[in-house]
N, C-alpha and C positions, 0 to 999 in steps of 0.2 A: 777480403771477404771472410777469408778463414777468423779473423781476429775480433769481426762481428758475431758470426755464429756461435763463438768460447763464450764472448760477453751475456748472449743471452741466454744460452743453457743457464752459466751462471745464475742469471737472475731469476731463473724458474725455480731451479734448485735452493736459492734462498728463498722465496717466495711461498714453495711446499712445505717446505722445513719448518717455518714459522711457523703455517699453520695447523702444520701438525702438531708441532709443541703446545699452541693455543689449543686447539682441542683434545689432544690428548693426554696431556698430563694433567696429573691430579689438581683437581680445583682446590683453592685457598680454603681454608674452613670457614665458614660465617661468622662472622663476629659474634659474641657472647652477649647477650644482653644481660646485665646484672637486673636481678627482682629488686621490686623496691625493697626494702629491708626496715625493718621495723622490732624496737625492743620495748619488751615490757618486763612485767613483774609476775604474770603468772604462768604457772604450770599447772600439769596433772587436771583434776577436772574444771578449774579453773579458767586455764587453756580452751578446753576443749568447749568451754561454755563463749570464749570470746573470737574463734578461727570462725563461726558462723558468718561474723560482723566481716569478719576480712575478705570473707569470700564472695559475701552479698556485692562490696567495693571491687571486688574482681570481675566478678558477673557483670557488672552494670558499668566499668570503665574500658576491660579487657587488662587490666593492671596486675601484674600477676608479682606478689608478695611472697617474701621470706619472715619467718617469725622466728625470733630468738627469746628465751627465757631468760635475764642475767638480775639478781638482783637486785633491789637501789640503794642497798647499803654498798655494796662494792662498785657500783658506776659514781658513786659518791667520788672516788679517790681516782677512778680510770678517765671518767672522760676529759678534766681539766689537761690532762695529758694529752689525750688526741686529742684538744685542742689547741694545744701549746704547737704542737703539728702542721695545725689548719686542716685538720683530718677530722671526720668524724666516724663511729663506725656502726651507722645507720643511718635512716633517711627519715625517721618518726623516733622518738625515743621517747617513752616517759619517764616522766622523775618528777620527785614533789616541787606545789609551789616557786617555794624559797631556794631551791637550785635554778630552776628555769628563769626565775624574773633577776639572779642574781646574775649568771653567766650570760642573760640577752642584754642587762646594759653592759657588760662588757664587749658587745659584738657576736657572741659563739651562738644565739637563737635570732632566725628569720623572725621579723615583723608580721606579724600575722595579722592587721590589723584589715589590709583588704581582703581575709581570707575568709577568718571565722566573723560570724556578725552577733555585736550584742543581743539585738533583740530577738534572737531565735533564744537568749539562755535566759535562764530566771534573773533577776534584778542578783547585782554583785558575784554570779557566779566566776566572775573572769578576773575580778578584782586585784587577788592574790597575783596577777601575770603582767598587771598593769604598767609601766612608767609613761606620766604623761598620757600622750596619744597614741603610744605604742603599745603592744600586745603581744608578748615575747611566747604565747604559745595558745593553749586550748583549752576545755574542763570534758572528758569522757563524763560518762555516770559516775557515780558517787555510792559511798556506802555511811551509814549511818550507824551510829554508834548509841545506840537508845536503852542500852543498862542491860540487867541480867536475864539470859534465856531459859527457860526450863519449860519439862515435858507436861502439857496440864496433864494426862493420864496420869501421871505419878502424882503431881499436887492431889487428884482426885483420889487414889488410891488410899494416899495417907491423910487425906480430908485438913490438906493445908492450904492457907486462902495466903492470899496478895498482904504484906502490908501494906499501910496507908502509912506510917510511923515511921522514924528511925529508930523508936524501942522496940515498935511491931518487927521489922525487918532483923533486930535482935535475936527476940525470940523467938523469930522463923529460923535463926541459924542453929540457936541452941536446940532448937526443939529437934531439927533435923538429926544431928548429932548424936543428941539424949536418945531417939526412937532407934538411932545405927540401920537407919531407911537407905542410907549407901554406904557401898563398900569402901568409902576412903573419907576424906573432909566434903562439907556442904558444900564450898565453892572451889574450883579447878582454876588456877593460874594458867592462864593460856600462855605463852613465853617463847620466844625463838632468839633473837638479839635482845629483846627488851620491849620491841615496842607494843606487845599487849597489854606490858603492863602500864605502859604509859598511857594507854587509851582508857585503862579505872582510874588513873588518876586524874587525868580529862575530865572523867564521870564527878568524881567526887567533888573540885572543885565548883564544875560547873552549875551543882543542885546544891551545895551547902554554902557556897561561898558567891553564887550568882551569875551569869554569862558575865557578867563586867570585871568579875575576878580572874579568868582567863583572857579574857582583853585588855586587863591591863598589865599583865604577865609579859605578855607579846610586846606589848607599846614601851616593856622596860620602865612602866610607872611604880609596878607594886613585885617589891622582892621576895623571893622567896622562901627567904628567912625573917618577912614581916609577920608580926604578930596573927594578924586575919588568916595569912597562909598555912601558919604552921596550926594555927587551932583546928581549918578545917583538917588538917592531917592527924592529929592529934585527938580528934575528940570521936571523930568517926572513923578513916580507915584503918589507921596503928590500934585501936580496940579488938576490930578485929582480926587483925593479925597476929596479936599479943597473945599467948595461951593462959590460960584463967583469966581474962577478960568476960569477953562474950561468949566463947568455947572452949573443952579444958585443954583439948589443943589448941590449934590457930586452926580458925576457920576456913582458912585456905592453904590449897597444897603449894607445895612448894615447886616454884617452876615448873613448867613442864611446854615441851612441842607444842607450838597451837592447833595445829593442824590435825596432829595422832591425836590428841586431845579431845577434838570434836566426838571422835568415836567412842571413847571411854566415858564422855560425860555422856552421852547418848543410852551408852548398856546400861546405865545407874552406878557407876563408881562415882558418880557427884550428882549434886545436885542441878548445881546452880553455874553457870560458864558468862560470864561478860563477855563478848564480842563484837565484831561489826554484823551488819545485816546481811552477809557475805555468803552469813553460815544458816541462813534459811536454804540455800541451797548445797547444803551438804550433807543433809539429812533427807531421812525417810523413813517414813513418808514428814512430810513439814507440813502435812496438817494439826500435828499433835504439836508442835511447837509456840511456843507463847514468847512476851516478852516483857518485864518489868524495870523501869526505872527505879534509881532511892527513891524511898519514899522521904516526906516532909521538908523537901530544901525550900529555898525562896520561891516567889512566885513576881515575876513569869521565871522557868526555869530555861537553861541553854541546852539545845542538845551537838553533838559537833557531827557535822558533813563533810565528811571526806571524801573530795572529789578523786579520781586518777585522772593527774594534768600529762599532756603532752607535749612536746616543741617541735618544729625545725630545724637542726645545726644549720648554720649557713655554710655549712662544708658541703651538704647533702650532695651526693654524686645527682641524686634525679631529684631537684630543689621544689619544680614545677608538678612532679607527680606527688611528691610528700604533700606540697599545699591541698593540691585536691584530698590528699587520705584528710589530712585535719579539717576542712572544708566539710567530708563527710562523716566524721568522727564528732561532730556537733552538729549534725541535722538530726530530726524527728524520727528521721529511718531507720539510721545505726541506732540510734538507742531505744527509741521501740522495741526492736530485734534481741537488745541484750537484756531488757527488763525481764522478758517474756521468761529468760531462763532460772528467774530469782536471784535475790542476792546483790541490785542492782535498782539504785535509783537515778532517775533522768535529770541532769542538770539542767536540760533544754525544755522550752515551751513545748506544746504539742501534742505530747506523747498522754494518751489520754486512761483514767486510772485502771480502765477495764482491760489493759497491756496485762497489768503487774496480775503473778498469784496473788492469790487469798492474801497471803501470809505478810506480803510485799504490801501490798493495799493497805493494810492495816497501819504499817507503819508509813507510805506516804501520807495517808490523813491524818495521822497523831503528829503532823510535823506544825499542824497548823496551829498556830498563838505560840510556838515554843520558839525561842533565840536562836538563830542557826550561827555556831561557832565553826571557824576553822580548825584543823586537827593543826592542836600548839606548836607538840615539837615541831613537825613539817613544815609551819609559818617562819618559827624560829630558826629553822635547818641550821646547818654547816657543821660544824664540830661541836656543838653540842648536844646532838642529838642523840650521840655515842656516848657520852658521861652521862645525858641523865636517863639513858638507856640502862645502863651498868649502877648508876645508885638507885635505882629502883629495884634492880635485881640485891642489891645490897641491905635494901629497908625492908624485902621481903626473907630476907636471911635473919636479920638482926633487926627488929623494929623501935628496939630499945637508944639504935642510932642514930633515930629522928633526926636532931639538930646536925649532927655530922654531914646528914644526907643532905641537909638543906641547904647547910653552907657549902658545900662540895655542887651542887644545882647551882647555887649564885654566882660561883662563882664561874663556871664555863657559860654563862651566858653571854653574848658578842656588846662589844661597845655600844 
């Protein structure tokens, strides 16, 4: 009897104990849920112009996002690496075209093809992402690239008109110069790695030499040390750059930040700034802002659209909630949302023009009857785009290096 009554204290006393431990000790912590994670290319107001679009997608999923700023010249060389891994380190990433469509037939970009739907973008917007029947990513908005910006109150102040010419557009540079109406050269090199300046030579090509001369640049039909090519570089841009040409200096400064840039052309240390449509929204007020093409190239002229593409890794830790950001990230909604702020054109149907400012507006309807080109080097990507990044910077030092430049460009172009 005694041997009974041991056994079952026993078993109460185990039985307390337990669950005393069960509820008295400290509970396990909740597991972590990682935010979706998503990289892009902008900062600063930039940024702050596109966290709206991420948050509309949070509101309306309950998806709650991480934003990281890194680059795409340096994700150029990083991510081939985390994917050598089978790792990725995001769940959304942008990066141009010609990296996305190149690493998705290798496997490292989701198929997106039941994700995003052609007929919500305009005719070819997705083009660039295409193999087959696959669609290795997305087209955000786009920014355009439609020639040189300037303040009309200044043009008006010094009762300077628009050329129609490429003699007129001459003698709007000399004149500028000759008057000492700013504090430094007529036009401002916008410049960070290189690539602003590749986007005037985008320009130049594409109104002297026709949209079919950067189409065939791309397609690897017509080189860069052909005849056609080098004359449009020659007859128009290297003039003026060249001093005692068309200005007794060079008409353009030499390199400079694109970004600080914006601001000094703005006070009047320049005139004239080539950029994307980007920079309607970095100014103020951007009522006073205009924008002029060369004038007298061929006709129809190109002008190039740059979209920001996004993908998938197929690493994506949350594969299923990325497809929805890209899902939304080419509806009517998102990009309605980020025209509104300037600086941004819709590659999607829909979005209707009384979204865009003024200033935006203007330039969505001057799109019409023009070529719409891809931005080159980006079509072209990989390691080229870092050489003809860098002799550009080198043909704006030394313009006298023309052919150097040109052949040093031929040569870094891919098989």
């Amino acid at each position: 009897m005694l041997v009974v009554v041991v056994v079952a204290l026993l078993l109460v006393t185990n039985v307390v104990t337990a669950l005393a431990v069960y509820y008295l000790a400290p509970a396990a912590p909740a597991a972590t849920v990682q935010p979706l994670r998503v990289i892009g290319p902008w900062s600063g107001p930039e940024k702050d112009k596109f966290l709206p679009v991420l948050n509309l997608f949070k509101n309306t999923t309950g998806i709650n996002y991480e934003y990281i700023t890194t680059r795409q010249e340096d994700l150029q060389s990083l991510l081939p690496n985390w994917f050598a891994a089978r790792r990725a380190p995001a769940d959304l990433i942008f990066m141009p075209s010609s990296f996305v469509k190149t690493y998705g037939t290798q496997g490292h970009a989701a198929d997106l093809a039941g994700t995003v739907s052609e007929s919500n973008y305009a005719a070819g917007a997705l083009d660039p992402l295409k193999d087959g029947s696959k669609i290795y990513g997305g087209a955000y908005t786009g920014k355009v690239k439609p020639g040189f910006w300037y303040r009309q109150s200044f043009f008006a102040a010094h009762n300077y008109q628009v050329p129609t010419t490429w003699t007129g557009f001459e003698a709007l540079l000399r004149q500028i110069e000759t008057d000492g109406s700013v504090n430094n050269t007529p036009i401002i090199s916008g410049d960070g790695v290189g690539w602003p300046l590749s986007d005037v030579v985008e320009h130049f090509l594409a109104t002297y030499g026709g949209p079919n001369m950067n189409k065939q640049i791309v397609a690897k039909t017509l080189a860069w040390t052909s005849t056609s090519v080098h004359d449009v570089f020659a007859n128009y841009l290297v003039r003026t750059l060249t001093p005692g040409v068309v200005c007794v200096a060079s008409c353009w400064s030499a390199p400079r930040q694109w970004d600080t840039g914006v601001a000094e052309w703005w006070k009047g240390d320049y005139a004239l700034y080539f950029m994307g449509s980007w920079i309607t929204g970095m100014v103020t007020p951007n009522s006073d802002i205009r924008v002029m093409p060369l004038p007298g190239g061929v006709n129809p002229s190109g002008v190039v659209f740059a979209a920001d593409y996004f993908f998938v890794p197929t690493y994506a830790s949350r594969i299923d909630d990325a497809k929805r950001l890209a899902a939304f990230l080419g509806s009517s909604a998102a990009q309605q949302l980020q025209v509104t702020v300037g600086g941004h054109i819709a590659t999607v149907t829909g979005v209707p023009l009384s979204a865009y400012p003024v200033v935006d507006r203007r330039i969505a309807e001057n799109l019409t009857g023009k070529v719409i080109l891809s931005d080159l080097d980006d079509t072209i990507g990989g390691t080229f785009q870092g050489t003809f990044w860098t002799q550009l910077q080198a043909l704006w030092a030394n313009p006298s290096n023309l052919n150097a430049v040109l052949t040093n460009i031929q040569a870094a172009m891919p098989p």
